[in-house]
C-alpha angles and dihedrals in degrees: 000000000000090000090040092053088041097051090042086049095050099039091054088055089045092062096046093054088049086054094045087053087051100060089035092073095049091049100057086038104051088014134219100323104047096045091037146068090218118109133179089276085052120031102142099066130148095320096066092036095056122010093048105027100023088042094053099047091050097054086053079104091088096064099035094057091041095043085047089053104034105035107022091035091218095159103183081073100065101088084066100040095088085050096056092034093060094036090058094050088049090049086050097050091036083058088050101051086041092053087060090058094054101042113083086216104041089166097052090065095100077073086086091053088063121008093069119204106175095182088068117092084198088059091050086048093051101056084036093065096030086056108032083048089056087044085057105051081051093049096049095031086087084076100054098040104048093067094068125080103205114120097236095048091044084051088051089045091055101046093057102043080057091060093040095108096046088048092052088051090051095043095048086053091047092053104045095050088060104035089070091027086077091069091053090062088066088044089095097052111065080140096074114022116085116249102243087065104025101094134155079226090060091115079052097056099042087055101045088050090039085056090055094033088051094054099039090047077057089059103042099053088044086055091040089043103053089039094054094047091026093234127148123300112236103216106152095064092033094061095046085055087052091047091055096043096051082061087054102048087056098052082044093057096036097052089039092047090049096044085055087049103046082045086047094226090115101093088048079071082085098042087096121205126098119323089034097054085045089058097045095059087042095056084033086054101027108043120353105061103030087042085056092043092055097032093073125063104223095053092045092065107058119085100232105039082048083052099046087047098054097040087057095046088048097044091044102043078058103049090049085062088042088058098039091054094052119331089078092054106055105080087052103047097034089233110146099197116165118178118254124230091249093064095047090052096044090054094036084052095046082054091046101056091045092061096051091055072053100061090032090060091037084050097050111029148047093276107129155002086014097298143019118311094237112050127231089032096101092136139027123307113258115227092258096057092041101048090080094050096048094048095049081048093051100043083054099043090052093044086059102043084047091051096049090043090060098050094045115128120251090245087052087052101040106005132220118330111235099236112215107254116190111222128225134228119259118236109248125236154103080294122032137177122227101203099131094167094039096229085139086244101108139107143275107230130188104215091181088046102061088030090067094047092063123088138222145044094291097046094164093058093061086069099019098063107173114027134193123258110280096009128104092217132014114209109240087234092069088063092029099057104147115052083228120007124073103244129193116265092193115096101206092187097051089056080048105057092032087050101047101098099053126033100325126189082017092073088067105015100050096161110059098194092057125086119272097241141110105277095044095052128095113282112267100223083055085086111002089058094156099047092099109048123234091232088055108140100186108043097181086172113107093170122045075229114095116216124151133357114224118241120282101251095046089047089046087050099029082058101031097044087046100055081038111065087039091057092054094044108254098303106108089153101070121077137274098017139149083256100056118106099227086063091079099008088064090127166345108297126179116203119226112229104258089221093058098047092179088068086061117116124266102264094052107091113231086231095058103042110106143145109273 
């Protein structure tokens, strides 16, 4: 029975973590939009709720239970100290691979390493985890290294079962700072979190919760865990940690209730609605019941009672972080974000496989209860008796891969298709507006400005950098004709009509056995020389022969960032600097119709606006 629930239980995580690799791929490949739900209202979805802050939160159990055994010398704990210890470094690393899935620029996070910035609390977030992560895999490498018998290993076990104390200080300091460092994210947008659970007290409220989440997510792997190896229930310790954390959830709720009335919010609690009705689950499912069940006694001592308790104080606590990081904003910002089922998979199968690095390391190790929780394993599997499991493993983990490719959506296979978008002309001026596609995005741009940084006799080459025959500059909006899409800048049927009347199709197609085609046309410089000023500054031709224009919004980025990041030296990395998109990107614009010059803004003069 034991073998038959544990292989039904494994095989059921495998899946989800084929299915989670699965979606991973499509995710770095098509990127966020196509494979979420999140969209630029609302960037910061289920990921961040609750694989970093939930994440975070439930692995709190680490420095609680250290903290319980080495400062506080409460000795009866320790059985349960490596369990804690290793579920918080799998929480931690389960944050951090979670955390790849959320950035848009997962490879760009060893920015934080060495571009500081000490006023953020994310930054603070960030070195906390990097470093109390590290704290913990020194804490918990005493278990895996005392089972071997080699010299250098036994040295290395020593010397860190001499600085365990000092770890575990560090470690309980670590993890206090960014436990409550996660609230002061949500400080800077009053904005957009409800009220009821907007508060200057926010980094408070996520320790104190982290606190009880941290000692009912104990509880709850110790009971999993004895019912999935049928071991025995450790009830005894288990109901003194229940005991401790229903004192908790009332202070929680007292401290979380006054703050709502000094702030007078409180009787907004009744107002119903939304965000009311939302509250009122999360402080039913958080707090209130689970607090009562462990609050008496008789309740507290049975098994299941102790279970139900902890599952809701675990699954509310994190729900309350889920909230926080995007539920509660929703009825004041009019978002209407639900969670794909992408997303759920992708964080349930980051949980599953730490879990089963979980049961790997309980099966194999001194973990708990004196020994490893499937006997006869007291050293590592040989390849014979391990053959059966990894093919069970594999079978499920492509099963599920294969599962979640097929339900995919299209977008997540083949991404988005890139729809053909005209641009307009830009109204000339002293001032003008690039908004080629008139999403009122664009940018403000002082055309008088950057003309008179630039040097030398032919100012306007240095930025037109390819001209029509017979004009001086050529508005970037004649090439660049589609907001997306490279379009053709050679107008076949125009050669045709001008060339009739000498030798026609020759003039270009000189060899009539070649293909008429591009490359094997006359060069296009041979007879347009000019058509590329001397003064260019950005020759994007590698051929005299001229084929596709890249798309406006590539050309406008592939000139400004240029000159840009010239201008500042190199280091578009620093802030603020000439590279940066908020440079140009500082704010809404709405372009004027260059046909109807009176609907222009203010600072364009009415002399100067023109079609370009």
């Amino acid at each position: 029975m034991k073998m038959k629930r544990l292989k039904t239980v494994k095989s059921i995580l495998w899946a989800l973590v084929g299915a989670a690799f699965a979606i991973a791929v499509f995710r770095f490949w098509r990127g966020l939009g196509p494979t979420t739900a999140l969209t630029d209202l609302t960037p910061w979805g289920f990921w961040i709720g609750f694989d970093v802050m939930g994440g975070v939160a439930l692995a709190a159990g680490g420095f609680v239970v250290a903290a319980t055994v080495y400062v506080f010398h409460l000795e009866r704990y320790r059985p349960i100290l490596r369990p804690a210890v290793l579920t918080a470094f799998l929480g931690y690393a389960a944050v951090v691979v979670g955390l790849m899935f959320d950035l848009g620029l997962p490879w760009s996070i060893w920015h934080m390493i060495v571009f500081w910035n000490p006023h953020s609390p994310l930054f603070e977030v960030g070195w906390c985890v990097m470093l109390y992560l590290t704290v913990l895999l020194l804490e918990f490498l005493p278990v895996i290294l005392e089972m071997s018998k080699h010299p250098v290993v036994a040295a290395v076990h020593h010397t860190l079962h001499k600085f365990t104390v000092p770890l575990v200080i560090l470690g309980i300091m670590l993890s206090s700072l960014h436990q409550s460092s996660l609230g002061s994210l949500f400080l800077i947008m009053p904005h957009r979190l409800d009220p009821l659970w907007y508060t200057p007290i926010l980094p408070i409220l996520f320790f104190i919760s982290a606190v009880a989440l941290g000692l009912m997510m104990v509880t709850t792997e110790s009971l999993f865990s004895a019912w999935l190896y049928e071991e025995e229930y450790e009830l005894d310790l288990l109901q003194g940690l229940g005991r401790v954390a229903a004192g908790v959830l009332w202070f929680y709720l007292a401290v979380r209730l006054g703050d709502l009335a000094y702030r007078g919010t409180l009787p907004h609690v009744l107002d119903g609605g939304y965000g009311p009705t939302l509250f009122l689950i999360e402080i039913l499912v958080s707090v209130i019941i689970p607090a009562t069940l462990l609050t008496i006694p008789a309740t507290r001592k049975r098994m299941k009672t102790l279970a139900i308790a902890a599952g809701m104080t675990v699954f509310g606590m994190v729900f309350y972080r889920i909230d926080v990081g995007g539920l509660a904003m929703i009825e004041t910002t009019g978002t209407r974000y639900i969670p794909s089922w992408t997303e759920l998979t992708v964080s349930f199968g980051i949980v599953a496989g730490a879990a089963l690095v979980f049961f790997w390391i309980a099966e194999h190790f001194h973990l708990m209860h004196g020994g490893p929780m499937v006997k006869g394993r007291e050293t590592l599997p040989d390849i014979k008796t391990f053959r059966p499991r990894l093919i069970r493993g594999a079978v499920m983990f492509v099963g599920g891969a294969a599962l979640a490719t097929a339900l995919l959506p299209g977008t997540a296979l083949d991404g988005y298709p890139v729809v053909a978008q005209t641009v307009h002309r830009t109204g000339y001026g002293d001032v003008m507006i690039l908004d080629g596609n008139r999403n009122d995005k664009g940018v403000r741009f002082d055309h008088k400005a950057h003309a008179d940084i630039v040097e030398g006799t032919d100012k306007c080459a240095y930025c037109h950098h390819m001209v029509k025959p017979g004009a001086q500059a050529t508005g970037c909006a004649e090439c660049h004709t589609d907001e997306h899409l490279p379009t053709s800048i050679f107008n076949h049927r125009l050669h045709q009509d001008l060339l009739a009347q000498g030798p026609g199709c020759l003039t270009c197609h000189e060899d009539t056995t070649k293909p008429k085609d591009l490359e094997h046309s006359k060069p296009c410089l041979d007879c347009h020389d000019s058509m590329i000023p001397a003064g260019a500054a950005f020759k994007p031709l590698a051929a005299p022969s001229i084929g596709l224009a890249p798309g406006y919004m590539d050309a406008m980025h592939g000139l400004c960032l240029r000159c840009h990041t010239e201008q500042d030296g190199g280091h578009s990395t620093d802030a603020p600097t000439l590279a940066r998109c908020s440079t140009c990107h500082s704010e809404a614009v709405k372009a004027f119709d260059p046909m109807h010059p009176d609907k222009r803004l203010p600072d364009v003069k009415k002399d100067d606006a023109k079609a370009d």
